[in-house]
PAKEGU-623204 format. One record per atom (N, C-alpha, C, O): x, y, z; residue in one letter. Coordinates in steps of 0.2 Angstrom, whole numbers, plus 5000, padded with zeros to 4 digits. Example, Ala and Ser with C-alpha at 12.3 -4.5 7.8 and 13.67 -1.06 7.14 Angstrom:
2
506649725039A506249785039A506649845039A507149835042A506449895035S506849955036S506450005039S506750065040S
***
This chain:
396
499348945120X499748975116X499349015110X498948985107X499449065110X499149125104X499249105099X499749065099X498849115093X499249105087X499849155082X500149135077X499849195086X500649245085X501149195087X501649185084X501049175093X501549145095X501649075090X502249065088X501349035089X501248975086X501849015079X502448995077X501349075076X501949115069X502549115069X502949105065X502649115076X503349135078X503749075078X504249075074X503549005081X503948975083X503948905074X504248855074X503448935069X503648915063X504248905060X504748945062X504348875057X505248885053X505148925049X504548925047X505448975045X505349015040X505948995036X506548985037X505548985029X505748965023X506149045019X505849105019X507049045018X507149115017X507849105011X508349135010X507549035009X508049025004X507748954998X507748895001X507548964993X507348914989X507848854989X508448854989X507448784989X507948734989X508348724985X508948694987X508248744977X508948734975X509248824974X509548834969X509248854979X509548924977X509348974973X508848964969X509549014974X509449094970X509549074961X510049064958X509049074959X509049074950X509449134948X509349194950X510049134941X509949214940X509549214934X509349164931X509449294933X508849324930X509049304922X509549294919X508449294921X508449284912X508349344908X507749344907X508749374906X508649434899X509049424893X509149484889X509249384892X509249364884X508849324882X508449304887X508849314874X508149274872X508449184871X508249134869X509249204873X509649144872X509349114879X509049054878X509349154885X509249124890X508549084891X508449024892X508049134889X507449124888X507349064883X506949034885X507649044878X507748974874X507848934880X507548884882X508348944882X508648874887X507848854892X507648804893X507648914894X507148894900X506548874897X506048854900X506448874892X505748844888X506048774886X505748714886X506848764882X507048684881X507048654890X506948594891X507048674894X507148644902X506448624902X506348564904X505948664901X505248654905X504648624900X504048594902X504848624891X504548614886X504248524887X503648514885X504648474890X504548394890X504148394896X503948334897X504048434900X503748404907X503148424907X503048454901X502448424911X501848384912X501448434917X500948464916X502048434924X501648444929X501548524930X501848564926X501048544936X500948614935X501348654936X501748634940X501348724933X501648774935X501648834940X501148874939X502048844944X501848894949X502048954946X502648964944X501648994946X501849074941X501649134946X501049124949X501949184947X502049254950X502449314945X502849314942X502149364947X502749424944X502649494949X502249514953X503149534948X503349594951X503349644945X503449644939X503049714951X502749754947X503049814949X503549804953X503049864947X503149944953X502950004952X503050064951X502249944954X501749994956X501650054962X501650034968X501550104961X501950164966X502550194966X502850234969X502850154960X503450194959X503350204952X503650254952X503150194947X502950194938X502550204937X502050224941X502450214931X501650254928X501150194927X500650194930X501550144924X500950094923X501150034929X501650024933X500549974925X500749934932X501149864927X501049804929X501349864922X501649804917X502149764922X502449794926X502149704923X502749664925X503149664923X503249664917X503749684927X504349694926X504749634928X505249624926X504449564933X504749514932X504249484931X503749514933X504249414928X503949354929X504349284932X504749254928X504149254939X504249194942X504049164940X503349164940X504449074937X503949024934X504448984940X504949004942X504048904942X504248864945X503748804941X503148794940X504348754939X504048694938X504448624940X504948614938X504148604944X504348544946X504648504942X504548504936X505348464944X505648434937X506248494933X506748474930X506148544934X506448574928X506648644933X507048674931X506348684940X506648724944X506348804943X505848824940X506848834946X506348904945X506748944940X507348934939X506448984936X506549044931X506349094933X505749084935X506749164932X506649204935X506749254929X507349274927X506049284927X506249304917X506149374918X505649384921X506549444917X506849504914X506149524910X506449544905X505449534909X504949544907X504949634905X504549664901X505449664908X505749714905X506149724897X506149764893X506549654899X507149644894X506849574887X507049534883X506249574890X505849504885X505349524887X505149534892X504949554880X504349574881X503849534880X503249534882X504049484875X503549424870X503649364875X504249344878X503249344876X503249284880X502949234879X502949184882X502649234873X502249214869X502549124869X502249084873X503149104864X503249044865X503349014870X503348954871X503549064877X503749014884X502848994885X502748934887X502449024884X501749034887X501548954882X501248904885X501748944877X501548884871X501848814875X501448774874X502348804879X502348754882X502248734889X502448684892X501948794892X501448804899X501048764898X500748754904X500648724894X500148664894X499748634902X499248604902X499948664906X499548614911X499348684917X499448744917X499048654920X498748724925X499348764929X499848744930X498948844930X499548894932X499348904940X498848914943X499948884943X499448884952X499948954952X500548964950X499349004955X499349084955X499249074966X498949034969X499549134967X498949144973X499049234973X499449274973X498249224972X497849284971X498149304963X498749334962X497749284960X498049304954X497949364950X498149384945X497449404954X496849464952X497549514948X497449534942X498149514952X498549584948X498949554942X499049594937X499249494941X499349454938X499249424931X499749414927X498749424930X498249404926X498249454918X498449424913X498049504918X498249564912X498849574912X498949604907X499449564915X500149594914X500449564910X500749584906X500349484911X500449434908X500149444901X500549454896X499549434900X499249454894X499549494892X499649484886X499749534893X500149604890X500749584886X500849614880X501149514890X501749494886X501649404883X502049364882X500949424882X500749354879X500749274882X500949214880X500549314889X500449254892X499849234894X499649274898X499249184893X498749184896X498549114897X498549074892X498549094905X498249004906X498048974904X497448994905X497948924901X497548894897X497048844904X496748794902X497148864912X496648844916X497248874923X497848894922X496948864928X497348894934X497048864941X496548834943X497448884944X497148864952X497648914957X498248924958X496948944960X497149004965X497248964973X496848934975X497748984975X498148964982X497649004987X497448984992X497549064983X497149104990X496549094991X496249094996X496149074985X495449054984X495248984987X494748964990X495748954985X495648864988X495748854996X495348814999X496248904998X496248895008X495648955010X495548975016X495248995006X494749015008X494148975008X493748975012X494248935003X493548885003X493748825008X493248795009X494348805011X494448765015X494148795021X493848765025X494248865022X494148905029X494848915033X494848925039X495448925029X495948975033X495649035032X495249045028X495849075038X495749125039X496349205037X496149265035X496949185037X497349215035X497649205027X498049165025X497349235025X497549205016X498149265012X498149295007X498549265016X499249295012X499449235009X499049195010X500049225006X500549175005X500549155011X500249095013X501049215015X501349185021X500849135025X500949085028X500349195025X499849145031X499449065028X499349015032X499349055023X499249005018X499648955020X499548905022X500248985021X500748915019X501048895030X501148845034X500948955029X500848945040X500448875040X500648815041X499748895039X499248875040X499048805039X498748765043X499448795030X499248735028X499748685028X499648625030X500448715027X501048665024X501548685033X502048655034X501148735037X501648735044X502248765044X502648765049X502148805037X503148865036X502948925035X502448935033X503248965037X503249015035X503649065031X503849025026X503849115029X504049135022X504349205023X503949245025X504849205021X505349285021X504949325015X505049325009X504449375018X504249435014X504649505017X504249555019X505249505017X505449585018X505449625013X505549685013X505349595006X505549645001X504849644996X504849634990X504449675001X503449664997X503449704993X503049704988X503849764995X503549844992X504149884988X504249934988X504449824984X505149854980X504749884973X504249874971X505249954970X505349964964X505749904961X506349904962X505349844958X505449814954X505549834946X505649794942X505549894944X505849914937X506549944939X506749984935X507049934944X507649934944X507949904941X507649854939X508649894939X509349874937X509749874938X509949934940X510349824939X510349764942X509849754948X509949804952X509349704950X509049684955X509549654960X510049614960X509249684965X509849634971X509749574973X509249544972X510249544975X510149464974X509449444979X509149394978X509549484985X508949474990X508549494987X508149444987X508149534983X507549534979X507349484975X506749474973X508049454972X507849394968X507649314973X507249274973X508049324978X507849274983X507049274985X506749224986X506849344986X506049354989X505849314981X505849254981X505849344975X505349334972X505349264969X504949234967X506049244970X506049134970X505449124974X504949104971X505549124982X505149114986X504349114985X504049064988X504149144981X503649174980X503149124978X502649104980X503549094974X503449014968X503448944971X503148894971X503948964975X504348894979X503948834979X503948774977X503648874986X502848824989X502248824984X501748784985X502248854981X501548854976X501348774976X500848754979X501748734971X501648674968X501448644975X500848634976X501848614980X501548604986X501048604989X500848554992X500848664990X500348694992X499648674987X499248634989X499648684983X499148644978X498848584979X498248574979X499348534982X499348494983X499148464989X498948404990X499048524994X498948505000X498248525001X497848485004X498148584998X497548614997X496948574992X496348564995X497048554986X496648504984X496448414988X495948384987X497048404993X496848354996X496348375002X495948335005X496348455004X495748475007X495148515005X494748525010X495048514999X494548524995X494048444995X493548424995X494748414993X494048344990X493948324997X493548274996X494148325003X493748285009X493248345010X492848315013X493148405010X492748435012X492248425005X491648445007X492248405000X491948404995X491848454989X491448454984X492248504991X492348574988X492648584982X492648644980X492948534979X493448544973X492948584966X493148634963X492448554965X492048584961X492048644964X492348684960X491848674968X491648754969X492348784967X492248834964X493048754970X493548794970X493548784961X493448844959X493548744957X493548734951X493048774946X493148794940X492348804950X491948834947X492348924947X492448964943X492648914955X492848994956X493549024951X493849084950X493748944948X494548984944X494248994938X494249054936X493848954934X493448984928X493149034929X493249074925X492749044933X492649124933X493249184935X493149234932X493749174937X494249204938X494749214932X495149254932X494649174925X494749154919X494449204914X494649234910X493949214917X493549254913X493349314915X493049354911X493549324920X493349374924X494049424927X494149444933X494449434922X495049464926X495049534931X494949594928X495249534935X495149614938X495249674932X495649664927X494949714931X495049754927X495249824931X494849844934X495849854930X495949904933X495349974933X495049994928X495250004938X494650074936X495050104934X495650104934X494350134929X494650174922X494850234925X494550254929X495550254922X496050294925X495750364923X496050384919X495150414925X495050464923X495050494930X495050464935X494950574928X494850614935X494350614939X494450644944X493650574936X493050584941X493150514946X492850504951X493750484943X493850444948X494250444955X494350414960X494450504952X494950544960X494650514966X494050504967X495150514969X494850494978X494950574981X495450604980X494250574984X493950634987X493750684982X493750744984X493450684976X493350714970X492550754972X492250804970X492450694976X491650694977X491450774984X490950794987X492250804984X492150864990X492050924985X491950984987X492250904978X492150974975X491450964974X491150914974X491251034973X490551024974X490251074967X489751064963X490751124966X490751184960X491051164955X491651134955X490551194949X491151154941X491751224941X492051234936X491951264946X492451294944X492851274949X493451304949X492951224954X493151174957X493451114954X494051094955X492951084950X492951034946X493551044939X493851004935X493451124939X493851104932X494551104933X494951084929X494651124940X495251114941X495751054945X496351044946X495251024946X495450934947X495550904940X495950864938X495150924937X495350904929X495950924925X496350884923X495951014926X496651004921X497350984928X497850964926X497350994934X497850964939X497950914937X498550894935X497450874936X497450784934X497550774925X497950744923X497450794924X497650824917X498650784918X498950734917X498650874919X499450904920X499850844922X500450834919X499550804928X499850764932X499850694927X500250654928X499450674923X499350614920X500050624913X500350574912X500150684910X500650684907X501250684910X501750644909X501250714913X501950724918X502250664919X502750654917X501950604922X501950564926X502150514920X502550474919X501650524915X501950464910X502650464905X502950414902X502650554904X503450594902X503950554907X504450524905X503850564912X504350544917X504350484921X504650474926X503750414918X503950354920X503750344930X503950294934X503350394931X503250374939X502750374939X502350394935X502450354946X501750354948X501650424948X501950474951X500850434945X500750514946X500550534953X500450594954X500650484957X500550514967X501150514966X501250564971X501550504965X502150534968X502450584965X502950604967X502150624961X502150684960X502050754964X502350804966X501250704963X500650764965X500050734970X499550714968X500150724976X499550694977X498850704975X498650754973X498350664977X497750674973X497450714981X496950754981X497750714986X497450744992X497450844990X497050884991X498350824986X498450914985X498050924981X497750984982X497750874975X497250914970X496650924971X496350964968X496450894977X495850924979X495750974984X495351014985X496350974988X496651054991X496451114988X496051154990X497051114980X496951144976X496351184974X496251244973X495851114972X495151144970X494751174976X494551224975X494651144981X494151174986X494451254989X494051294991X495351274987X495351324990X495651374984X495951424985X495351344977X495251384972X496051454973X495851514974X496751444973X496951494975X497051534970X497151514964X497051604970X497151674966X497751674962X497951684956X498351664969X499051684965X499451604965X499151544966X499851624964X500851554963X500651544972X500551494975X500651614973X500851604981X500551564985X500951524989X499751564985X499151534989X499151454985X498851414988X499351444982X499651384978X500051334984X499951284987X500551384983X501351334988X501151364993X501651384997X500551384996X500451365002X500151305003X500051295009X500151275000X499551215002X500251165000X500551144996X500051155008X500851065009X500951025002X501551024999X500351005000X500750954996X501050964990X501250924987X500951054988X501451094984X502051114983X502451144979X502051094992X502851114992X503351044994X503951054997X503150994993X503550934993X503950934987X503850984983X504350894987X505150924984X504950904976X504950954972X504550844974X504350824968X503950844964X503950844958X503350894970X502950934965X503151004966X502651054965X503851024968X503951104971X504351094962X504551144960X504451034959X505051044953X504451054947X504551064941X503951054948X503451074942X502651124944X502051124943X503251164948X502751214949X502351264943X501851294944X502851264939X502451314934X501951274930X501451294927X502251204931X501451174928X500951154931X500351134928X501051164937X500151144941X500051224941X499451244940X500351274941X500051364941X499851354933X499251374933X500051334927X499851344922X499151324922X498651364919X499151234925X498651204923X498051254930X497451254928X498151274935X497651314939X497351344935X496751334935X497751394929X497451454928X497051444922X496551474921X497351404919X496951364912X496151344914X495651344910X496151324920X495351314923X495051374925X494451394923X495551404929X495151464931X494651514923X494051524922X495151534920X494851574915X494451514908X494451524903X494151464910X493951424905X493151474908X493051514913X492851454900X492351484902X491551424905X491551364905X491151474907X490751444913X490351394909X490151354913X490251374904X489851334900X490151264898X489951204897X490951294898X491451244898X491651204904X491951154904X491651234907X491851204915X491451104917X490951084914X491751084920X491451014917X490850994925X490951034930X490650964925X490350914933X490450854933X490850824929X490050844937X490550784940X489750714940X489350704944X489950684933X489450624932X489350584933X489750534932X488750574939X488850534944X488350444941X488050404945X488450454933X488150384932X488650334935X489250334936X488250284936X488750224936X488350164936X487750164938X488650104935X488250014934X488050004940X488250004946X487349974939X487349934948X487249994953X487350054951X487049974958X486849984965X487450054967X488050044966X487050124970X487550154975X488150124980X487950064982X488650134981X488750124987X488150124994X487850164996X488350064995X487850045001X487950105008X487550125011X488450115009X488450185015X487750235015X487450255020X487650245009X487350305006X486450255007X485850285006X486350195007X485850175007X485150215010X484650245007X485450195019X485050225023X484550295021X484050295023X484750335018X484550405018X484350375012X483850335013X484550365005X484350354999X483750334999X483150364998X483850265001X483150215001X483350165006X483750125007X482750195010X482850145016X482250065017X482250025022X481850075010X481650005010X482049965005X481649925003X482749975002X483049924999X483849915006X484349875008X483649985008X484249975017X484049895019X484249835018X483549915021X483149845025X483249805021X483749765023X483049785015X483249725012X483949715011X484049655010X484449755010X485249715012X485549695017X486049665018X484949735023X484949705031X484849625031X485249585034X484249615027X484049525028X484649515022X485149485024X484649515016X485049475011X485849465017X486149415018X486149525019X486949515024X486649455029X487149405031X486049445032X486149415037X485949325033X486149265034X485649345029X485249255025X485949235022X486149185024X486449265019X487149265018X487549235023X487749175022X487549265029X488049275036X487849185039X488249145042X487149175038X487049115041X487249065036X487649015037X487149075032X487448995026X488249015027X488548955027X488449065027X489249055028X489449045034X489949015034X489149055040X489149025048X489348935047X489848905049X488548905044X488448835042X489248825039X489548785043X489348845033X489848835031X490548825034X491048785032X490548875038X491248885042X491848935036X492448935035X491348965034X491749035028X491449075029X490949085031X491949125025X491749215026X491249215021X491349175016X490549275024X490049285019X490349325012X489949325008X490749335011X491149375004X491049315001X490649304996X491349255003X491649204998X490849154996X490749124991X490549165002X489749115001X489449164994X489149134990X489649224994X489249284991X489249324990X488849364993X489949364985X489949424984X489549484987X488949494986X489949524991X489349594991X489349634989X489249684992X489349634982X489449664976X488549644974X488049674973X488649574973X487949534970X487549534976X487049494975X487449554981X487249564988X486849604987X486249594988X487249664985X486949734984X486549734978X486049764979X486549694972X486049704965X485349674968X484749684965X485649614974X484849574976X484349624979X483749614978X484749664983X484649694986X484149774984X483649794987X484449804980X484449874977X483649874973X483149904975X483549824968X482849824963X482749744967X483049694968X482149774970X481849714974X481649644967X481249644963X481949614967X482049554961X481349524961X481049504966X481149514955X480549444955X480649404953X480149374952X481349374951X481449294951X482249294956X482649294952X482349294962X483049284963X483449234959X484049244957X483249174958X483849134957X484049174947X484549154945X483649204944X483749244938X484349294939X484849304935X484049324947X484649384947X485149384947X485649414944X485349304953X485949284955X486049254948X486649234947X485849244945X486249204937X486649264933X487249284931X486149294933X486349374930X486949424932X487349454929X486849414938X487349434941X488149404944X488549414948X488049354937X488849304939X488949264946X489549254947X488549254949X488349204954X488749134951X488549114945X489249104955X489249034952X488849004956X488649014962X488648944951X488248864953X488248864958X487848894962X488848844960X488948794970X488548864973X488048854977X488748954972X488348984976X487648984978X487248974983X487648984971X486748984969X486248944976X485848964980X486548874973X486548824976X486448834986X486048794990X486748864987X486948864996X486548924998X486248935003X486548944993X486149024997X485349034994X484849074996X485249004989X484549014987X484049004990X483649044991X483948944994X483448935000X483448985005X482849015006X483949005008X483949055013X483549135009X483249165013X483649165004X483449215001X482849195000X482449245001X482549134997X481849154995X481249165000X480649175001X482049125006X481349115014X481449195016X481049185021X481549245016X481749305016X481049355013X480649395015X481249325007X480549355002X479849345005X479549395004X479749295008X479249295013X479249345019X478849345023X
***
């Protein structure tokens, strides 16, 4: 029997056991669900929705709380922006899974953990292999889980009641899963690692890339600062627009057209709306402002025109090694493989044995003390620990 088929013949979980919550947007309501949750102890399962791809920024638009004892709240993070006093009686750990997008939004409306435990981090260190929710809870607890509604505009109004059902869901199993996951951590001995990896995760929140134009995807095919200037003011043009009118700036303008734009530098309006993604119905409505911002580049003058600053932290991308430098190439050949064997041992993916983020800085300025670099490099203990033998026998 395949493991699709095994998915298949799981039960799926497509309605919370005590029902669909309604949404909380008064601060009346919000009072009620912090006197529900203020006397209880045990942890809470927290999630939120966002709508990203469809708004400008990425703020939670809802927040899912679930606490054993007291049930699910489902809070209007639109319509309550302070969360501040609900966050004051959260006292005990936040089980998240994957909490990377999570993390700053909350902060945003004044919430921050005072300790956490990540669902997806903990069946990674068990060795599932599937680390969605869905697959998580396949894997561990034997259910499966209704995600039909992964990719909504969540800053609508009224939400439907099935999008309120998905994002109950969301929390549901959380608390359980902790549960089952921690009794698979301490027989493998891994609790400490899992608990090393949520305080780094604590401290270490995703931080979104900074939102500027050298950051465009494909920016690196303009090659001419009279190319460049016009990915700038496009990108420019497109970052106001987008935030006057509350949408993602790809759904305006793709960033594919704006490098269209720059590589085929056009003369008129006309050679403009030739180029496909100028004439999509979204950006055919603000044509006179991608023509303005063209010509605004074009006539800048040549001293002003910008390039494209290619400093940055840390190690190139490793693709680019080979040709660059190919005796630090060779040396991330042995660090992937001194990696690959300790996580074989282990029965886990080399990511989680060892970032290959910290792979590449071992790798890139040949180190003369590794267990320094890897400290340096925000390496936690338990890693340190598993892989340091194998890189110093390398060094040799």
């Amino acid at each position: 029997m395949t493991e699709e088929t095994v998915q298949k013949s799981l039960p799926v979980l497509r309605q919370p056991a005590s029902g669909v919550p309604s949404i909380i947007d008064t601060p009346e309501g919000l009072a009620g669900a912090i006197e529900a949750m203020s006397s209880l102890t045990t942890p809470v399962a927290i999630d939120t929705e966002r709508a990203q791809g469809f708004r400008y920024d990425g703020s939670a638009r809802l927040v899912q709380i679930k606490r054993p004892g007291a049930g699910i709240f489902l809070i209007d993070s639109e319509a309550l922006s302070d969360l501040r006093p609900l966050a004051d009686v959260l006292d005990s750990p936040w089980i998240f899974h994957a909490p990377g997008g999570d993390l700053l939004p909350l902060a945003e409306l004044g919430m921050v953990p005072p300790s956490l435990f990540d669902t997806e981090l903990a069946a990674r260190l068990t060795g599932v292999e599937s680390f969605s929710l869905r697959g998580v809870c396949e894997a561990v607890l034997g259910v499966s889980l209704d995600k039909s509604h992964q990719n909504e505009d969540w800053s609508l109004r009224p939400l439907p009641t099935d999008w309120l059902r998905y994002a109950a869901l969301d929390v549901e199993l959380l608390p359980q899963l902790r549960e089952a996951l921690l009794a698979r951590l301490e027989a493998l001995g891994r609790l400490d690692w899992a608990e090393q990896e949520f305080g780094y995760l604590l401290t270490h929140p995703n931080v979104p890339k900074a939102n500027i134009w050298q950051n465009l995807k494909g920016v690196s095919r303009a090659k001419k600062p009279e190319q460049l200037a016009i990915v700038q003011e496009l990108w420019n043009t497109r970052e106001i627009l987008a935030e006057e009118l509350d949408i993602a700036p790809s759904r305006l303008l793709s960033s594919a057209g704006i490098i269209a734009a720059a590589l085929t530098n056009p003369g008129t309006r006309r050679k403009m709306q030739n180029i496909e993604e100028f004439r999509r119905p979204r950006a055919r409505a603000h044509t006179d402002r991608w023509w303005t911002a063209i010509r605004r580049a074009q006539e800048l003058p040549r001293e002003e025109r910008p390039t494209l600053d290619t400093h940055r932290e840390g190690p190139p991308p490793a693709r680019f090694w080979k040709r660059q430098d190919p005796k630090a190439f060779e040396r991330l050949q042995k660090v992937r493989e001194a990696v690959t064997k300790v996580a074989d041992s282990l029965k886990l993916a080399p990511e989680i044995v060892l970032e290959p983020r910290v792979q590449r800085i071992l790798a890139w300025d040949e180190p003369r003390n590794t267990e320094e670099t890897l400290v340096l490099a925000d390496a936690r203990p338990w890693q340190i620990e598993q892989v340091l033998p194998e890189l110093v026998a390398i060094e040799g």
